[in-house]
PDB file of N, CA, C and O in Angstrom:
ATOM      1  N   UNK A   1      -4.101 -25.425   9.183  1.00  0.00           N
ATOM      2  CA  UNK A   1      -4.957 -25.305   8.023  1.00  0.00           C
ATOM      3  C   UNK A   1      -5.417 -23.863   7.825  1.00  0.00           C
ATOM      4  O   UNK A   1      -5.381 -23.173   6.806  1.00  0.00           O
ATOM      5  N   UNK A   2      -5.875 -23.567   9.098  1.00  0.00           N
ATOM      6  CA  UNK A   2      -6.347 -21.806   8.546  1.00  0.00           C
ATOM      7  C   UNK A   2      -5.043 -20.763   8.328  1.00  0.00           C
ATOM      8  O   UNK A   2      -5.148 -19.743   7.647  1.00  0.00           O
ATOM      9  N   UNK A   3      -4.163 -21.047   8.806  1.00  0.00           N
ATOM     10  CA  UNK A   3      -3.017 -20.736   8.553  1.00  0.00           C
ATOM     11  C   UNK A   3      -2.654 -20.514   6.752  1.00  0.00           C
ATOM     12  O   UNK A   3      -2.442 -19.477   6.122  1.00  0.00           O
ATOM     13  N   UNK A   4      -2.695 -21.961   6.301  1.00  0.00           N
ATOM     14  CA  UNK A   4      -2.366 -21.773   5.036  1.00  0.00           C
ATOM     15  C   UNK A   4      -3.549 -21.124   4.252  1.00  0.00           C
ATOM     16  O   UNK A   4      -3.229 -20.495   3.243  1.00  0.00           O
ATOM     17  N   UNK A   5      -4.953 -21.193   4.596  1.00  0.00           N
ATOM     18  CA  UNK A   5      -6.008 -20.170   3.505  1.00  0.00           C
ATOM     19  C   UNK A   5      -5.558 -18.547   4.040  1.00  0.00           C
ATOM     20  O   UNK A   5      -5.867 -17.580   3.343  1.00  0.00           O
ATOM     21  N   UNK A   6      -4.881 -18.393   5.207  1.00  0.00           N
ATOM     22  CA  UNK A   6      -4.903 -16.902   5.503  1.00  0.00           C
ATOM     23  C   UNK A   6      -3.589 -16.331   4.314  1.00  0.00           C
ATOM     24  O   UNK A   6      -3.486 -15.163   3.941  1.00  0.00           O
ATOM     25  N   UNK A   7      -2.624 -17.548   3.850  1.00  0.00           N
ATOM     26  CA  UNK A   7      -1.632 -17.395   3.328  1.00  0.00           C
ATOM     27  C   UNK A   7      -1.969 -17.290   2.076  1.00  0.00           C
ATOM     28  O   UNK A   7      -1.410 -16.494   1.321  1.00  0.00           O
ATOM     29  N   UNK A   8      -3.026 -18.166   1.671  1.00  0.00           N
ATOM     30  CA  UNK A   8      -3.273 -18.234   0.432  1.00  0.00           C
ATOM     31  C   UNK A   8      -3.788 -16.444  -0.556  1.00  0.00           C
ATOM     32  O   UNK A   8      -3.472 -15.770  -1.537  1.00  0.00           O
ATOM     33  N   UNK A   9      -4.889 -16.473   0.784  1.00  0.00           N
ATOM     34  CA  UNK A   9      -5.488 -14.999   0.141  1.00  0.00           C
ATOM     35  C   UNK A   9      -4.703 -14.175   0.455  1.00  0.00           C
ATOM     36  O   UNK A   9      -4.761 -13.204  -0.299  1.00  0.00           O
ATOM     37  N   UNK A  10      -3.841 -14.074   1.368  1.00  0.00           N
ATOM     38  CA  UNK A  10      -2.985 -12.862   0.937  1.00  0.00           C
ATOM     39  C   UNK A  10      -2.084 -13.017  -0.561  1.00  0.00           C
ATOM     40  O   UNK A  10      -1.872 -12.099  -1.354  1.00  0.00           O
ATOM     41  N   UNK A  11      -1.713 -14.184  -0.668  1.00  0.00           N
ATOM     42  CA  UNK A  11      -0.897 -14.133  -2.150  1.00  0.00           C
ATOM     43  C   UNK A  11      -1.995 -13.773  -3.076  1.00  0.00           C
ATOM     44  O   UNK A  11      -1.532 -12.922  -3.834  1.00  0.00           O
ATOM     45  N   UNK A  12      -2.952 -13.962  -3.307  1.00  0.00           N
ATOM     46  CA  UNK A  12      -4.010 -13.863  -4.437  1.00  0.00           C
ATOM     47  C   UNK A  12      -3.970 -12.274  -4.572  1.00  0.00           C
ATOM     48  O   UNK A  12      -4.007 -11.689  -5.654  1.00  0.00           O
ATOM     49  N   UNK A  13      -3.882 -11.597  -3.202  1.00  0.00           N
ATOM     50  CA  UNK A  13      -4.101 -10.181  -3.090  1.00  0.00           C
ATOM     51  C   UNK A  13      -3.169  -9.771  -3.421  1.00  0.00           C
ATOM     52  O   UNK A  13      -3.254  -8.590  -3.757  1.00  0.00           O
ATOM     53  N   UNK A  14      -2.007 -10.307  -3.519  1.00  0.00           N
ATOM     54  CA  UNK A  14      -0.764  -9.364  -3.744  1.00  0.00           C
ATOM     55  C   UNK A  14      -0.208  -9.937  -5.616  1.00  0.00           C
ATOM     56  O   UNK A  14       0.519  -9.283  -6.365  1.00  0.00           O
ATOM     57  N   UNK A  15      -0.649 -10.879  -5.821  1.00  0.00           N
ATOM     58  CA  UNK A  15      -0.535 -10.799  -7.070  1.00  0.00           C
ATOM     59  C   UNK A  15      -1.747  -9.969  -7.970  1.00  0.00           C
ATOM     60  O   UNK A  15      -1.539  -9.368  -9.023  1.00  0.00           O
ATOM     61  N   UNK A  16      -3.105 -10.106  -7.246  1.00  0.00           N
ATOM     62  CA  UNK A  16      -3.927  -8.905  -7.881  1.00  0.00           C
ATOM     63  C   UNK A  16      -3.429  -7.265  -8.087  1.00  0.00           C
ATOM     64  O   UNK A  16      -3.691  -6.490  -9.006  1.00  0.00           O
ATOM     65  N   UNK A  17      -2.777  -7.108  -7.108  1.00  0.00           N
ATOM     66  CA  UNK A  17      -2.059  -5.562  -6.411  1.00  0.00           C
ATOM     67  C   UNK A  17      -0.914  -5.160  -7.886  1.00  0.00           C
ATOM     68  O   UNK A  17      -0.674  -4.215  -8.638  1.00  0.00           O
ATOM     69  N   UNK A  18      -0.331  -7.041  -7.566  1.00  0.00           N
ATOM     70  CA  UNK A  18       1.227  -6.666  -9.077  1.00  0.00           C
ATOM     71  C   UNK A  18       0.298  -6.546 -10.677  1.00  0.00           C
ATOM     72  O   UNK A  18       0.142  -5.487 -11.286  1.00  0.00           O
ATOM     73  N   UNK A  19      -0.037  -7.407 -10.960  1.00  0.00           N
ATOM     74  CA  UNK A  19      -1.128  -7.005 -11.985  1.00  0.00           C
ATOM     75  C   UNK A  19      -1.611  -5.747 -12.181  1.00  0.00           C
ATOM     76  O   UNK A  19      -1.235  -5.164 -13.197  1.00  0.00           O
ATOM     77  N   UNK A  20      -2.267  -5.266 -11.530  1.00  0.00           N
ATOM     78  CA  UNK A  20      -3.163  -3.646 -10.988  1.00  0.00           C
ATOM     79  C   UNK A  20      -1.835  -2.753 -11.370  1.00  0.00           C
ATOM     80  O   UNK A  20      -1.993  -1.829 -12.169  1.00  0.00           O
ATOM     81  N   UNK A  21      -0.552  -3.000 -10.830  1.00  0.00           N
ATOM     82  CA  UNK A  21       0.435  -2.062 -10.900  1.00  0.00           C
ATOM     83  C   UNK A  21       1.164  -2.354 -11.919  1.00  0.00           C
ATOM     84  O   UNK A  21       1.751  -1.425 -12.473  1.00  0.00           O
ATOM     85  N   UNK A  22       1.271  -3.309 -12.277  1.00  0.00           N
ATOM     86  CA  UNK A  22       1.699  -3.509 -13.871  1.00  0.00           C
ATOM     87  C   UNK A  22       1.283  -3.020 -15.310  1.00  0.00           C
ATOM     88  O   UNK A  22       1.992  -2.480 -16.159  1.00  0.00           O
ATOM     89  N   UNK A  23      -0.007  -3.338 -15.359  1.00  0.00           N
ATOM     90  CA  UNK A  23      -0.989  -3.256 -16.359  1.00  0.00           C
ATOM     91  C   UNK A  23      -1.692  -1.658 -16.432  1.00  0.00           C
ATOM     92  O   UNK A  23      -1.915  -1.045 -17.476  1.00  0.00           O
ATOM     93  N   UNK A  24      -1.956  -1.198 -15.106  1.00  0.00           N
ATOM     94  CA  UNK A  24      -2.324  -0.076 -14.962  1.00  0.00           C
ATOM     95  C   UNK A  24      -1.610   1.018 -14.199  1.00  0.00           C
ATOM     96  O   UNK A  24      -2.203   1.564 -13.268  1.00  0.00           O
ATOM     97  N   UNK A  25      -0.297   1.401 -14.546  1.00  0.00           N
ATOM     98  CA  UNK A  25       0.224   2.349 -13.645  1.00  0.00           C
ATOM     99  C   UNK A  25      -0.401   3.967 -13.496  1.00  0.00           C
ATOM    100  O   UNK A  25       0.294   4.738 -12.835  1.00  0.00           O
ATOM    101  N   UNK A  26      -1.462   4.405 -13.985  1.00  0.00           N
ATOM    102  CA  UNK A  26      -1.704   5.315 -14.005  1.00  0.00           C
ATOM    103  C   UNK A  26      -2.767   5.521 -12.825  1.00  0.00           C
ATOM    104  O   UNK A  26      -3.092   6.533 -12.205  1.00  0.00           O
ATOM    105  N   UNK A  27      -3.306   3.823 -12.721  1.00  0.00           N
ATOM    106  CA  UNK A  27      -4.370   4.101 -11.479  1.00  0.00           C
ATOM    107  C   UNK A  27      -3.835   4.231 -10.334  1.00  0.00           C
ATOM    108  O   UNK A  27      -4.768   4.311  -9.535  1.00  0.00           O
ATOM    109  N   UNK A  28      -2.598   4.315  -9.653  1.00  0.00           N
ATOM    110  CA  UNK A  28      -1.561   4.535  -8.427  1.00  0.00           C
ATOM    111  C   UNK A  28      -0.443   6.036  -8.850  1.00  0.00           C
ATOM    112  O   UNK A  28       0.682   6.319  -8.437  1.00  0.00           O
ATOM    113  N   UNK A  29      -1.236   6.651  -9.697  1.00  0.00           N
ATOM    114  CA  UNK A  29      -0.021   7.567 -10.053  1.00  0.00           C
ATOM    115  C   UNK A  29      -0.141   9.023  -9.227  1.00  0.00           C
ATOM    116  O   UNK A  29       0.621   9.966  -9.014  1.00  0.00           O
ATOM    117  N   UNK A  30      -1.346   8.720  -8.925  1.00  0.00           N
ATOM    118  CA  UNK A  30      -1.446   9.794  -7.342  1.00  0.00           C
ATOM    119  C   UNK A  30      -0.722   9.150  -6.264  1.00  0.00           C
ATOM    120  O   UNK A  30       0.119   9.995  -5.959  1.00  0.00           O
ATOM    121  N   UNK A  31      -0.610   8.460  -5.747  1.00  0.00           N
ATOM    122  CA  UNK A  31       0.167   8.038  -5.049  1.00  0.00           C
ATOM    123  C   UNK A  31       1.848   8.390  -4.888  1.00  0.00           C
ATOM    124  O   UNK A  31       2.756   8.111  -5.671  1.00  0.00           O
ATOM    125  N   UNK A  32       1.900   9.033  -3.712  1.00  0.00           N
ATOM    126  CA  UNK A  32       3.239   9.598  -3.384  1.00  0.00           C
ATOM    127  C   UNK A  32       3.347  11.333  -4.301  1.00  0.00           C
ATOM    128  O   UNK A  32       4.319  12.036  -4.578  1.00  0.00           O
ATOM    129  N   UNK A  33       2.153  11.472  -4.496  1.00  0.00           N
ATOM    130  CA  UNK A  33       2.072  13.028  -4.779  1.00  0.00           C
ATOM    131  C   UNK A  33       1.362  13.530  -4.137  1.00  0.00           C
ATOM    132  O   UNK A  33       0.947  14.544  -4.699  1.00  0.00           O
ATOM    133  N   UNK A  34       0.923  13.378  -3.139  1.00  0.00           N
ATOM    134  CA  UNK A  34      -0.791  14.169  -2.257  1.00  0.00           C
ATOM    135  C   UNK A  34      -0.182  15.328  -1.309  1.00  0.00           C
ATOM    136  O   UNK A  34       1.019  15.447  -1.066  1.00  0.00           O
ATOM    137  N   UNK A  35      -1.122  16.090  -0.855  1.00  0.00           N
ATOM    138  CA  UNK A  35      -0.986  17.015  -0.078  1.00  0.00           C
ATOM    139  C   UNK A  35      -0.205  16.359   0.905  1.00  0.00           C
ATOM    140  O   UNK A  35      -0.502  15.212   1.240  1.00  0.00           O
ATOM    141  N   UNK A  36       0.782  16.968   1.419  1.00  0.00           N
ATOM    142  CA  UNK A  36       1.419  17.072   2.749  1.00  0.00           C
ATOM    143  C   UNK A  36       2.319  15.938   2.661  1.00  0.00           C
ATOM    144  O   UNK A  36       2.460  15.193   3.631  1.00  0.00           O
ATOM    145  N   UNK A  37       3.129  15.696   1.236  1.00  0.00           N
ATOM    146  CA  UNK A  37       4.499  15.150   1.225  1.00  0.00           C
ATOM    147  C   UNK A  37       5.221  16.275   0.893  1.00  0.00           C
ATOM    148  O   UNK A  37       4.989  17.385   0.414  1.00  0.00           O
ATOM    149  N   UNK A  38       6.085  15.703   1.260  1.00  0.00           N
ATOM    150  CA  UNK A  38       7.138  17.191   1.367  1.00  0.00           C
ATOM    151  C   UNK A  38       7.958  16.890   0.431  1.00  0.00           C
ATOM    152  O   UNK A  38       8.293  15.713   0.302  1.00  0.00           O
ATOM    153  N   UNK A  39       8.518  17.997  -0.528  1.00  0.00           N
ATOM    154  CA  UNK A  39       9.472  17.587  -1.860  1.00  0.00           C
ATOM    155  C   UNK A  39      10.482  19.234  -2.040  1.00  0.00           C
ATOM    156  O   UNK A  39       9.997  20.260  -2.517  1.00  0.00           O
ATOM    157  N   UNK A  40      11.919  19.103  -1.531  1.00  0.00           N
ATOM    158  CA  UNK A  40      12.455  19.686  -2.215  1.00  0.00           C
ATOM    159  C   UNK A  40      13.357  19.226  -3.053  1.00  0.00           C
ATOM    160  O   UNK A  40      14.006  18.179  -3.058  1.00  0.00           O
ATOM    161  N   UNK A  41      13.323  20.135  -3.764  1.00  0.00           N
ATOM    162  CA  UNK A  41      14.584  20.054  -4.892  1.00  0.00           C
ATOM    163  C   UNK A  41      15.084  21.120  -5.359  1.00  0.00           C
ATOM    164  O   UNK A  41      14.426  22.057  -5.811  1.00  0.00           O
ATOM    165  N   UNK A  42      16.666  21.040  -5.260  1.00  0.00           N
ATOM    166  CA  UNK A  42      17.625  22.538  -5.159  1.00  0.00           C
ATOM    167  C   UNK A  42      18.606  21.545  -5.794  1.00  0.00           C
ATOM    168  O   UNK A  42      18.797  20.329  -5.793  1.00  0.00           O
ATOM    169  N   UNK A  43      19.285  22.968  -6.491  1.00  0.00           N
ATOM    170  CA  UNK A  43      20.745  22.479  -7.286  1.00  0.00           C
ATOM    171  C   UNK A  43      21.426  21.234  -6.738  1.00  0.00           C
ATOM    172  O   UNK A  43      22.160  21.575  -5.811  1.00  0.00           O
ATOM    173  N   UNK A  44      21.466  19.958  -6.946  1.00  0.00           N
ATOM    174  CA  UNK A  44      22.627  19.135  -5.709  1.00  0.00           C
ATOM    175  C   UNK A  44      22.130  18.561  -4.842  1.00  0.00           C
ATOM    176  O   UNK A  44      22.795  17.782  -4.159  1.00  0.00           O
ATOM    177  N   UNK A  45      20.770  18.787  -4.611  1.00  0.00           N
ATOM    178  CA  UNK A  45      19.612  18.346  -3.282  1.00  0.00           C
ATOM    179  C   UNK A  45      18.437  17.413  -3.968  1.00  0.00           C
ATOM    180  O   UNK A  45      17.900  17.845  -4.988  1.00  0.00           O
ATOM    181  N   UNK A  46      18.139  16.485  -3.573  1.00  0.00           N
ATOM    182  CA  UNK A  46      16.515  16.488  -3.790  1.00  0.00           C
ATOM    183  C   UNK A  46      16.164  15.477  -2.744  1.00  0.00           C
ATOM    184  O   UNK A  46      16.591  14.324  -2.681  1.00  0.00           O
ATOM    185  N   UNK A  47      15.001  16.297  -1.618  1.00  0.00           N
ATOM    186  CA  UNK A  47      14.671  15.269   0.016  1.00  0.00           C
ATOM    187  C   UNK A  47      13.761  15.274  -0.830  1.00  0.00           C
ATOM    188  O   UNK A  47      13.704  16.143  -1.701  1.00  0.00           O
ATOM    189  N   UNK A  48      12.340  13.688  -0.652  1.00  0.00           N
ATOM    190  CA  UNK A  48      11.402  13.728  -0.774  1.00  0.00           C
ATOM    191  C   UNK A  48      10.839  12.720   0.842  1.00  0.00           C
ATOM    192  O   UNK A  48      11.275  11.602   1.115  1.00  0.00           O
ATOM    193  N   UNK A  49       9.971  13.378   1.557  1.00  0.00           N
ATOM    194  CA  UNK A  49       9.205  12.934   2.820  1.00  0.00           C
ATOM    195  C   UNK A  49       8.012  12.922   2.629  1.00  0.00           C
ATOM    196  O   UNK A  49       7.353  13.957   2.728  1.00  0.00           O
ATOM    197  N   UNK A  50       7.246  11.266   2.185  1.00  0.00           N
ATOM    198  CA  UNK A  50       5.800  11.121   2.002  1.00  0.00           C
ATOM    199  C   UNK A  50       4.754  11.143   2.847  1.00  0.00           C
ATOM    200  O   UNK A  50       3.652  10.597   2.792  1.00  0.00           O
ATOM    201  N   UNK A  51       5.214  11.789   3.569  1.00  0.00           N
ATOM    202  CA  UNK A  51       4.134  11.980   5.141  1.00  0.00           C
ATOM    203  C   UNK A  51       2.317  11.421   5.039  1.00  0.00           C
ATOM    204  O   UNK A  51       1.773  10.648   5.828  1.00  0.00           O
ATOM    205  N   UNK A  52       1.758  12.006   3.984  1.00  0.00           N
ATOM    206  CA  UNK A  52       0.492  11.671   4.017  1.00  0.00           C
ATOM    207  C   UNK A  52       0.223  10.158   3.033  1.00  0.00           C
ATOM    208  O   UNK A  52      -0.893   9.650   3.148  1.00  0.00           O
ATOM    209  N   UNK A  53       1.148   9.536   2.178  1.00  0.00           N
ATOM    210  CA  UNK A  53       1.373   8.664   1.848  1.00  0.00           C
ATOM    211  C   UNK A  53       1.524   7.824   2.647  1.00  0.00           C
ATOM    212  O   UNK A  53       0.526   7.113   2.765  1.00  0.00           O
ATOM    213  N   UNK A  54       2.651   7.472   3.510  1.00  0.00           N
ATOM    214  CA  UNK A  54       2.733   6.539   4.719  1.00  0.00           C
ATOM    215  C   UNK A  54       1.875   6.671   5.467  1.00  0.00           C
ATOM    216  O   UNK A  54       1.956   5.878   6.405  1.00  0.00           O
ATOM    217  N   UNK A  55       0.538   7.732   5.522  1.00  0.00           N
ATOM    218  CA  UNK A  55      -0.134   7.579   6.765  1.00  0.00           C
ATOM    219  C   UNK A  55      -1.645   6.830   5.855  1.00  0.00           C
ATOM    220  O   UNK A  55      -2.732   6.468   6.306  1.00  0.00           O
ATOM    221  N   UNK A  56      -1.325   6.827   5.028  1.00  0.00           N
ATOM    222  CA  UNK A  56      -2.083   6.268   4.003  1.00  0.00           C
ATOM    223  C   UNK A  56      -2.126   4.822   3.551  1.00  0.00           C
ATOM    224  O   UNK A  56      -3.067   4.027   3.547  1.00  0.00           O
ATOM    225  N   UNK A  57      -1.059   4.707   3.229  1.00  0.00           N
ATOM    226  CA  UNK A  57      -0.513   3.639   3.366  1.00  0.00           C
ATOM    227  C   UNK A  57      -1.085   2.486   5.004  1.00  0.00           C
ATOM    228  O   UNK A  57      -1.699   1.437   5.200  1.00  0.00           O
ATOM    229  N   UNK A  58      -0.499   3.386   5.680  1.00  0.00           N
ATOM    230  CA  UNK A  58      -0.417   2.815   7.542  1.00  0.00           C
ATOM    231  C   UNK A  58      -2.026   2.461   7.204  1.00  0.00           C
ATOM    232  O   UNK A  58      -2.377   1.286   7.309  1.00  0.00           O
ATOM    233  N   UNK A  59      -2.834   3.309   6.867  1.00  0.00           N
ATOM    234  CA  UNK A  59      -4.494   3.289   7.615  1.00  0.00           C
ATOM    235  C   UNK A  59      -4.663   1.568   6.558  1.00  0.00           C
ATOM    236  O   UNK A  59      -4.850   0.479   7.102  1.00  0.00           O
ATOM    237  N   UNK A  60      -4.539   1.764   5.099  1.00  0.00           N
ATOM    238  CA  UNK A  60      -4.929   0.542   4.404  1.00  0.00           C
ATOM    239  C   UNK A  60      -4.463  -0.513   4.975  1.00  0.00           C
ATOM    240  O   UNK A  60      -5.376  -1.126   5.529  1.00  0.00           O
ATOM    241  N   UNK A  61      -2.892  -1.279   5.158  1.00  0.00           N
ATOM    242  CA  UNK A  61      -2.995  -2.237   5.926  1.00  0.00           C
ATOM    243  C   UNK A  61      -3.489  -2.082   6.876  1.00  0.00           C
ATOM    244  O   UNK A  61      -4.453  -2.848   6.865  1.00  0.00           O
ATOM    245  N   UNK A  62      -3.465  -1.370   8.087  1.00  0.00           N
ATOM    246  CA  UNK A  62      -4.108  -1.800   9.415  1.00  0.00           C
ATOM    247  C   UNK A  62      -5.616  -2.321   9.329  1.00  0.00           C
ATOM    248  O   UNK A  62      -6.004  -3.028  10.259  1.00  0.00           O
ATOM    249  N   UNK A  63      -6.488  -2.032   8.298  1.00  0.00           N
ATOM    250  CA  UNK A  63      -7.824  -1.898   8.274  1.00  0.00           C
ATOM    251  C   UNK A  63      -7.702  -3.595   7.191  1.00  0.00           C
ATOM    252  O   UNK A  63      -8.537  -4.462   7.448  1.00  0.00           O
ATOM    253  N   UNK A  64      -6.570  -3.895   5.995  1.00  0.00           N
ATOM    254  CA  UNK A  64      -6.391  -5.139   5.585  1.00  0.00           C
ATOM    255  C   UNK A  64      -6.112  -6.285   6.657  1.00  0.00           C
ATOM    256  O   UNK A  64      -6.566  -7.423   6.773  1.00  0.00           O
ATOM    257  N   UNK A  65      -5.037  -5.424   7.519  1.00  0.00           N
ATOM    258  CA  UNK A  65      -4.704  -6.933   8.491  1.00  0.00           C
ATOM    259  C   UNK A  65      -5.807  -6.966   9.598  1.00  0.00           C
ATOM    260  O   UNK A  65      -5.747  -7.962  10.319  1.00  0.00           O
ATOM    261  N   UNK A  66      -6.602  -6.252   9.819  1.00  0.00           N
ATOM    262  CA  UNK A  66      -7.646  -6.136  11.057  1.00  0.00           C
ATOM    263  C   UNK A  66      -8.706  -7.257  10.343  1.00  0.00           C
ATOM    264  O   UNK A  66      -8.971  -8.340  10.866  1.00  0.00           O
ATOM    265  N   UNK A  67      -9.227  -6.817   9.126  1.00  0.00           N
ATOM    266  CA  UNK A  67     -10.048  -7.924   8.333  1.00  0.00           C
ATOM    267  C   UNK A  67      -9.688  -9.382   8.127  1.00  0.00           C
ATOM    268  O   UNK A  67     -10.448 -10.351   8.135  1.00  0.00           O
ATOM    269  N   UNK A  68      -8.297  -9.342   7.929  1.00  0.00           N
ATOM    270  CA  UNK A  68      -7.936 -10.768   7.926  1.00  0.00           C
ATOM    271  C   UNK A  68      -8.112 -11.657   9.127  1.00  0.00           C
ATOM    272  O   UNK A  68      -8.577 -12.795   9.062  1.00  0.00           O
ATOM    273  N   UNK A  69      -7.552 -10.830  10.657  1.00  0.00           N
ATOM    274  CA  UNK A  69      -7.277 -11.556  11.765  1.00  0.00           C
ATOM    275  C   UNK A  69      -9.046 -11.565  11.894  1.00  0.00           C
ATOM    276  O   UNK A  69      -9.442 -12.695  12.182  1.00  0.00           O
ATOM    277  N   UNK A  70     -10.358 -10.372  11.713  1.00  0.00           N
ATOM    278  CA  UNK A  70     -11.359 -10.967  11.856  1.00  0.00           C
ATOM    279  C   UNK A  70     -11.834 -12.529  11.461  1.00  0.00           C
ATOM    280  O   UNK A  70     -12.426 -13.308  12.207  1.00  0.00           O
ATOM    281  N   UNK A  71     -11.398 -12.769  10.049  1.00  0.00           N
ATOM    282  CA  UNK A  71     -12.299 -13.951   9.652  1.00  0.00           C
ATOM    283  C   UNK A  71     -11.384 -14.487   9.256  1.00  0.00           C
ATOM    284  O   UNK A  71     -11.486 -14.694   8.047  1.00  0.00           O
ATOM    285  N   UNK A  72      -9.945 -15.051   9.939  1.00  0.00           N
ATOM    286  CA  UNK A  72      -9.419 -16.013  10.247  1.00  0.00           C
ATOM    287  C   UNK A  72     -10.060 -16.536  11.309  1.00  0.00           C
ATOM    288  O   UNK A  72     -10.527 -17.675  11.310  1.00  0.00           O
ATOM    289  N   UNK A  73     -10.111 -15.825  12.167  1.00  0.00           N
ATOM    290  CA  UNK A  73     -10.834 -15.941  13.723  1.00  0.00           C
ATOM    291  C   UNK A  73     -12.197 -16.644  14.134  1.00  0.00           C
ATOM    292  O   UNK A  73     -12.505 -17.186  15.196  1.00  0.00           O
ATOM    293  N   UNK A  74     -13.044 -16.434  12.752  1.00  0.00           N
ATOM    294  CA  UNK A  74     -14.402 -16.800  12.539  1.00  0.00           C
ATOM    295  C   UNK A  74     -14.446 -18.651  12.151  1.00  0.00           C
ATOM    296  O   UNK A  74     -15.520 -19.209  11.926  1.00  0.00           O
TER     297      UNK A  74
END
């Protein structure tokens, strides 16, 4: 049973997230441009390495799934 409400609110969250990114793409449009991604682009080339994005990324879930396993737990 707690199983399926832990399932539930994550879908609620991730269809809030598609909505949010649908409707509003401008509020995520910093995203994957911040200091300390790395972007070249040369004739024939283009690396892009989101370094502070993924660590960005990393911190929000860990701090989403830490909240969940709290008050599943509860």
């Amino acid at each position: 049973m707690e199983l399926g409400k832990a399932l539930l609110y994550l879908g609620l969250f991730l269809v809030a997230l598609g909505i949010l990114l649908l409707y509003f793409p401008k509020l995520f449009a910093w995203f994957g441009h911040l200091p300390g991604d790395i972007r070249i682009e040369r004739e024939g080339l283009r690396v892009y390495i989101p370094l502070t994005s993924a660590l960005l990324l990393s911190l929000l879930l860990t701090l989403l799934l830490n909240l969940l396993e709290y008050f599943w737990r509860r």
